[in-house]
C-alpha positions in Angstrom: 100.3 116.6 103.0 103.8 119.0 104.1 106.0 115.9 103.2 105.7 114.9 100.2 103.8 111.5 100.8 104.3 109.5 97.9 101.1 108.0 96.0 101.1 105.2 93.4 104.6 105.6 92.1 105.6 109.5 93.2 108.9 109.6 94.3 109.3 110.4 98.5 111.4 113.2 99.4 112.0 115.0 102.5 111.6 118.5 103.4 113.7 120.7 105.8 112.5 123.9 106.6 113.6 123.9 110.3 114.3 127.8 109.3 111.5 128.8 107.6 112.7 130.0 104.5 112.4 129.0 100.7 115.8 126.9 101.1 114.5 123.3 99.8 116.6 120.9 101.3 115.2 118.0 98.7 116.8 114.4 100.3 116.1 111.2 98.8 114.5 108.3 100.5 113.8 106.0 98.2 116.8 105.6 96.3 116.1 102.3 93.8 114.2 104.4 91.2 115.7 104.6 87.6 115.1 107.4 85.6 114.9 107.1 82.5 114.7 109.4 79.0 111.6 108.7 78.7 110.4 108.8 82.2 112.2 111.8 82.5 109.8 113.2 79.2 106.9 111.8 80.5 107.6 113.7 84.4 108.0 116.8 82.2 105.0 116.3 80.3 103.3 117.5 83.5 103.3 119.7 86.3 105.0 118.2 89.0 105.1 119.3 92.7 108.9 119.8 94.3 108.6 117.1 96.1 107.1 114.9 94.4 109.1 113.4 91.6 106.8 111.3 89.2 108.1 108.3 87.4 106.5 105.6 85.4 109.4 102.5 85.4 110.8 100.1 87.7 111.5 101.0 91.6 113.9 98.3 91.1 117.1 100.2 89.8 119.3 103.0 90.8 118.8 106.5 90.3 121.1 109.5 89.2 121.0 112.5 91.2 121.4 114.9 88.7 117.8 113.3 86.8 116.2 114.2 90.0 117.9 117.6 90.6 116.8 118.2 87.0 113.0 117.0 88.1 112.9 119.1 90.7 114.4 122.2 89.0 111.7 121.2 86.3 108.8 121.6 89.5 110.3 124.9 90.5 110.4 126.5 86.8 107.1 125.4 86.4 105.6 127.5 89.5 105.1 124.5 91.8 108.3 125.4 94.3 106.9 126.5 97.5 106.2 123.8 99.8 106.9 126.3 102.2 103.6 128.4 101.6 101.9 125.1 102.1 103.3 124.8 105.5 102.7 128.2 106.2 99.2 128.0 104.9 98.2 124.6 107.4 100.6 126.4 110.4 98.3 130.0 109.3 94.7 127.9 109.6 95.8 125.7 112.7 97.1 128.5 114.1 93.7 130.3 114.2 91.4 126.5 114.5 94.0 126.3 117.8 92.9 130.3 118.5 88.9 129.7 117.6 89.0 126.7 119.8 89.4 128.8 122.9 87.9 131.3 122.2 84.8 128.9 122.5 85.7 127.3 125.1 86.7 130.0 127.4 83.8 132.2 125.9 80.9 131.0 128.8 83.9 131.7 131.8 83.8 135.1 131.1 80.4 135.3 130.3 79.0 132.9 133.7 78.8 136.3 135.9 76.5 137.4 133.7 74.3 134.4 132.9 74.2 133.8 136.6 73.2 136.9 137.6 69.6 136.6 134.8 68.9 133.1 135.6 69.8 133.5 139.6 71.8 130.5 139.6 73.9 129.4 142.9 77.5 129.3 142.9 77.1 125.1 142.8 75.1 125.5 139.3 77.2 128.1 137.7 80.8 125.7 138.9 78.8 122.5 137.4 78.2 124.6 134.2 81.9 125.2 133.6 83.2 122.0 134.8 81.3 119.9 132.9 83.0 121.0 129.9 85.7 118.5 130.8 83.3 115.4 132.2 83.0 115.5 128.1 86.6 116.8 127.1 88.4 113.6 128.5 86.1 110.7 126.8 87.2 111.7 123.2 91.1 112.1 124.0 91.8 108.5 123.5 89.0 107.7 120.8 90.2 111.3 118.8 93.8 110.6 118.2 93.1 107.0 117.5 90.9 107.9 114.9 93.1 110.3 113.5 96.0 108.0 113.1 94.0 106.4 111.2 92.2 108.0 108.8 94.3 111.5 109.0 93.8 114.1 111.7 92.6 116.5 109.2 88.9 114.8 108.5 88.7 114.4 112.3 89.7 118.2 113.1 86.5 119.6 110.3 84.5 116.8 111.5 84.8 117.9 115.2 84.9 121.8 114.5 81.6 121.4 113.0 80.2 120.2 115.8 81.7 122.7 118.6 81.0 125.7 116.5 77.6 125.2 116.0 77.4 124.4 120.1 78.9 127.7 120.6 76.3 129.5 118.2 73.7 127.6 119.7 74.1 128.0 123.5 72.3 131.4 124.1 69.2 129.4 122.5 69.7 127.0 124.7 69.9 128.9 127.5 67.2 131.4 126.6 64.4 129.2 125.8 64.8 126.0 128.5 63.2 126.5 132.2 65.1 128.3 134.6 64.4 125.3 137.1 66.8 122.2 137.7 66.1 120.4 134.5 67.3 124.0 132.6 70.4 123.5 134.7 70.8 119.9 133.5 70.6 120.5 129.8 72.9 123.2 129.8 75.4 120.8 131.5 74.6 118.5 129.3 75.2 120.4 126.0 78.4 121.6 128.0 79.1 118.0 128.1 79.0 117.7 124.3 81.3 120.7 123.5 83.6 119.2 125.4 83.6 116.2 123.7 83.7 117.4 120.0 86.9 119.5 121.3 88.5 116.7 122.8 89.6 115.1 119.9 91.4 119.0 118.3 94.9 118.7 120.3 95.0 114.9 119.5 94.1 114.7 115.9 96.6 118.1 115.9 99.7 116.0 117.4 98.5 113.0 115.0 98.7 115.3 111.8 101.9 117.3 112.6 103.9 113.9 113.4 103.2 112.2 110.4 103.4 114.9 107.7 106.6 116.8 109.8 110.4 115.5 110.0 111.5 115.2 113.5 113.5 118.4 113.5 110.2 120.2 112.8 107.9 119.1 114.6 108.2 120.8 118.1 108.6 124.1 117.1 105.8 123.7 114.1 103.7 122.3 117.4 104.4 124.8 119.3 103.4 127.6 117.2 100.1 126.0 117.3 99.9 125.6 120.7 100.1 129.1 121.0 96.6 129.8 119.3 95.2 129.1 122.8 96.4 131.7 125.0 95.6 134.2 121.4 92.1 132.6 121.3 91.9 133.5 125.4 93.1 136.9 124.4 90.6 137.3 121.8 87.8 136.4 124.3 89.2 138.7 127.0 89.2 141.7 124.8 86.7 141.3 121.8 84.5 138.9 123.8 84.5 141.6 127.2 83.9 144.6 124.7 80.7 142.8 123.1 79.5 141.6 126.3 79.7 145.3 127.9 77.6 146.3 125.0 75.8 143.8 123.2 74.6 141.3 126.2 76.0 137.9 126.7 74.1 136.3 123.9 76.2 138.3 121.8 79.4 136.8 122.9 78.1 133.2 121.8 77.2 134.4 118.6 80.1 136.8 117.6 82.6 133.7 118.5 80.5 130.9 116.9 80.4 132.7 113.7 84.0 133.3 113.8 84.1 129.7 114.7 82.2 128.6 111.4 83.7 130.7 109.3 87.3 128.9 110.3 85.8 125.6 109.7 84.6 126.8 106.1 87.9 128.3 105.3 89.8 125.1 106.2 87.6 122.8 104.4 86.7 124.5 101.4 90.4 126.4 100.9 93.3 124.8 102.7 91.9 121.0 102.3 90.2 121.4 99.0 93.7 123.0 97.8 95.6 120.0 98.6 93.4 118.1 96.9 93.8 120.1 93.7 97.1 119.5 93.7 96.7 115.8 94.6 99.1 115.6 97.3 99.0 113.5 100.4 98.7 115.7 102.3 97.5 124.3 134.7 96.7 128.3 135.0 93.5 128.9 134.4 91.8 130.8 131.5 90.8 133.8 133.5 90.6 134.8 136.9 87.8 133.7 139.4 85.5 136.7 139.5 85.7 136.2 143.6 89.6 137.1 143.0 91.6 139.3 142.1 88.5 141.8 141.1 88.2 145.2 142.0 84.6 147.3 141.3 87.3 150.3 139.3 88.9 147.6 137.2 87.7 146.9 134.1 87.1 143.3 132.9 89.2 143.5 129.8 92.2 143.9 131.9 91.9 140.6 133.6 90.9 138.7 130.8 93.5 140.0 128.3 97.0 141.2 130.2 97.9 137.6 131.6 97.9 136.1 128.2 99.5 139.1 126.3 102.7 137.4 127.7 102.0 133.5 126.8 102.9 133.9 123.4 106.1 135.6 123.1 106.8 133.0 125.5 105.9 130.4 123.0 108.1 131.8 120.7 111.3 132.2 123.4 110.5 128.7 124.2 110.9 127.5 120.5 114.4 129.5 120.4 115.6 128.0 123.4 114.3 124.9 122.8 115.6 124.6 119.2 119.4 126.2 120.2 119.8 123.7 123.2 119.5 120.7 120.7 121.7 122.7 118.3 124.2 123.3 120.6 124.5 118.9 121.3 122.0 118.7 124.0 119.7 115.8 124.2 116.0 116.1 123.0 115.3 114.5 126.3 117.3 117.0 128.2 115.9 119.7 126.6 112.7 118.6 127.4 113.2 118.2 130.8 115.1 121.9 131.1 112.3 123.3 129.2 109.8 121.7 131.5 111.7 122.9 134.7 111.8 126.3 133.4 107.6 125.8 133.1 106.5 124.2 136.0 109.4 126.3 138.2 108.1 129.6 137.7 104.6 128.4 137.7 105.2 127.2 141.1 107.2 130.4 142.1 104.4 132.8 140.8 102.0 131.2 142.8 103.1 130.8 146.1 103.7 134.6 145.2 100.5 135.6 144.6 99.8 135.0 148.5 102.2 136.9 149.3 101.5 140.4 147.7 98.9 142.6 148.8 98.5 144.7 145.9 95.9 144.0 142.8 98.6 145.2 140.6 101.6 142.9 141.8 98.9 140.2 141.8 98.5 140.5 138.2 101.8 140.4 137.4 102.6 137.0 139.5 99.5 135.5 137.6 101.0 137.2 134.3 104.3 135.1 134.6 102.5 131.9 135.9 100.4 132.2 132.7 103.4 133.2 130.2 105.3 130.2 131.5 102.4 127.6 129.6 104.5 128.9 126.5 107.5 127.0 127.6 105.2 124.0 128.3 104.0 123.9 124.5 108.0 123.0 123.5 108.2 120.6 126.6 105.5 117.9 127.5 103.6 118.5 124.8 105.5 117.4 122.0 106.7 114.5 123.9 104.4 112.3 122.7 105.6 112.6 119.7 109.0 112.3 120.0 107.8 108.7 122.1 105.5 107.8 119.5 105.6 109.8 116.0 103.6 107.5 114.4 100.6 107.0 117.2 101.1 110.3 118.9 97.8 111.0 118.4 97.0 108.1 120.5 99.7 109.0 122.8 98.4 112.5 122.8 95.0 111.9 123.9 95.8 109.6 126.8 98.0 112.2 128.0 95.4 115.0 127.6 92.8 112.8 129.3 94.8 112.8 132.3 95.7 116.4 132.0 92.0 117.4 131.7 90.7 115.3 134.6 91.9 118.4 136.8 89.3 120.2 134.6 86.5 119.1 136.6 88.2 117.7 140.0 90.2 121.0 140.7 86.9 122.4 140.4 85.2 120.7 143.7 89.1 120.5 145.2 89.2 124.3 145.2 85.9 125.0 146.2 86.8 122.1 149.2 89.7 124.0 150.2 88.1 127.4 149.8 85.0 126.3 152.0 87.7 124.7 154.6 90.1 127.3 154.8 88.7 130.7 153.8 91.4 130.8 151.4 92.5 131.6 147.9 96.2 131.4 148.9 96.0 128.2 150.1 94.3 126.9 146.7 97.6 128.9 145.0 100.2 127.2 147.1 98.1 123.4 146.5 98.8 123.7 143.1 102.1 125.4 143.3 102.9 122.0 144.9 101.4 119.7 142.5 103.6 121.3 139.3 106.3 120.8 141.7 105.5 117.4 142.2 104.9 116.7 138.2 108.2 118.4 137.5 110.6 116.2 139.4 108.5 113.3 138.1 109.5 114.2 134.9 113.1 114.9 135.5 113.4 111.7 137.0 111.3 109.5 134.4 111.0 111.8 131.7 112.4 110.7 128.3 112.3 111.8 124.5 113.4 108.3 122.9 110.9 106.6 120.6 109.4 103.3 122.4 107.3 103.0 119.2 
């Protein structure tokens, strides 16, 4: 797909494009190709892609530089030189998949108040309704980046978008038209259940596709940048998502972000996919604030939903710089990781044990602003770590790790409301989790590594 993949007899080259620029860094890997006149004729006969040098004879001999430099010159003069604007076109549409992701997903939290309020649910139907979204998030993990080593992350990515999308258009019929009584309750979990299982497989198949089509020097900041989709798809809910439900209903919301959602799907299928195959190439903060917290009757709901995660991804993008000059500078990928993930789960920790002890909304806002800007360090840290362990089964990798990180999803859910019921108190759910990311980041400063096992 970025790489260069070679099929029936193309010739495999690398690509570097750790800056970003139109500097093609063309390196040879298969060096026992001979070149001849007439290969060389033939290749010409024909557009041929950058990085893919065509040749009809024996893999058997040795090749001259210069007849590939002269190949490769050929592809650029031709108008086939930019593997970079293919990179940038797959980082543009994950980019936004990654940002129309959640914005489905975190579309029914901000709209729950409101569904609540019309159906006059309790507090025990309206938490089941949300955290049932994971019970079906963690079964597909595994299963999803499984899948998508195998037959590309790509097919699995459309295949699942289709089916989230159209759950996200869908849900204010489902809601609408079923029985307000338990069983209305229960189906609405259950189709919760589903979204959560055709989005389970995104971040897997996502890993699975990046590590096989990237070099290694790529790959955590191209990840990254994709990463960062999901505080822009929160932002996007917290702004255009509170503006249409202020004025348009709830419903509304469902249906502006499943189009949107749709649309995405569409434009990767039929443009970014379908273009690759023209060419023939081979190819724990959470989303917004409890409505019991943090809320005052003057504030608007924008401001909640939107200033936190105004902050995540410039974040993102410090934590690809430092990430990417630490390993410049002779670091370790594995102590990078772990200083990376330090700096993460630190001040996550730090801003909330702070939040308990402000008293103002505003100063409260800003701890949960730096507690949510410091997930962008995470996206250069734990998350690409599976595939620096496993860069050809990362997507495996990935989805047992995002299995375990979702199982908070649901269990935080009933732990909070445990410790909220026991203690009367939202500090002391702050300063519980405070501890747990204190606890996972000397774990992984102790057993963390970077060093493929695979």
């Amino acid at each position: 797909m970025w790489d260069g993949k070679v099929k029936n007899h193309l010739q495999k080259t690398t690509l570097s494009t750790s800056d970003w620029d139109s500097n093609l860094d063309l390196t040879v890997i298969n060096s026992l190709v001979q070149c001849k006149s007439s290969g060389l004729d033939h290749a010409a006969s024909e557009a041929v892609h950058p990085t893919e040098i065509r040749t009809s004879i024996s893999p058997s001999s040795a090749v001259e530089l210069n007849t590939i430099s002269a190949l490769a010159n050929y592809a650029t003069e031709v108008g086939y030189s930019d593997e970079v604007t293919e990179k940038q076109r797959w980082l543009f549409s994950l980019f936004i998949g990654t940002s129309a992701l959640y914005a489905s997903r975190t579309s029914m939290p901000l709209v729950i108040p409101a569904i609540t309020k019309e159906l006059n649910l309790s507090k025990t139907d309206s938490g089941t309704i949300l955290s049932s979204f994971f019970w079906g998030y963690t079964l597909t993990q595994v299963f999803g980046g499984y899948l998508s080593d195998r037959i590309g992350g790509h097919k699995v990515i459309i295949a699942a978008a289709i089916g989230w999308s159209l759950v996200t258009f869908w849900m204010p019929i489902v809601i609408t038209f079923l029985p307000k009584e338990s069983m209305g309750v229960s189906f609405i979990v259950c189709v919760r259940i589903l979204h959560g299982t055709f989005q389970g497989v995104h971040f897997p198949s996502m890993s699975s596709l990046t590590s096989q089509n990237l070099i290694e020097s790529e790959r955590a900041s191209f990840f990254s940048i994709l990463m960062s989709g999901s505080a822009f798809g929160t932002l996007v809910t917290g702004t255009l998502g509170s503006f249409v439900l202020d004025y348009f209903g709830w419903q509304a919301v469902f249906y502006t972000i499943g189009f949107l959602c749709i649309a995405w799907t569409l434009f990767l299928r039929y443009y970014v996919v379908a273009k690759d195959i023209r060419r023939e190439s081979i190819v724990t903060v959470p989303s917004k604030l409890h409505s019991s917290f943090l809320s005052k009757e003057e504030t608007p709901g924008w401001i909640v939903n939107m200033v936190p995660w105004l902050f995540s991804i410039p974040s993102t993008f410090l934590g690809k710089w430092l990430s990417e000059y630490l390993i410049r500078v002779g670091y370790s990928v594995t102590t990078t990781r772990k200083i990376i993930e330090v700096i993460c789960l630190g001040s996550q920790a730090l801003a909330l044990i702070a939040i308990g002890l402000v008293t103002e909304y505003q100063w409260a806002l800003v701890c949960v602003s730096v507690a949510t800007a410091a997930t962008g360090f995470h996206n250069c840290g734990i998350t690409v770590n599976p595939q620096d362990l496993a860069p050809k089964h990362s997507g495996s990798v990935f989805g047992l790790m995002n299995t375990i990180g979702a199982v908070p999803g649901f269990l935080g859910v009933y732990l909070a409301g445990y410790i909220l019921e026991t203690t009367k108190s939202w500090v002391a759910v702050f300063q519980a989790t405070a501890a747990i990311n204190v606890l996972g980041c000397i774990v992984f400063v102790i057993y963390g590594s970077a060093k493929p096992i695979v």
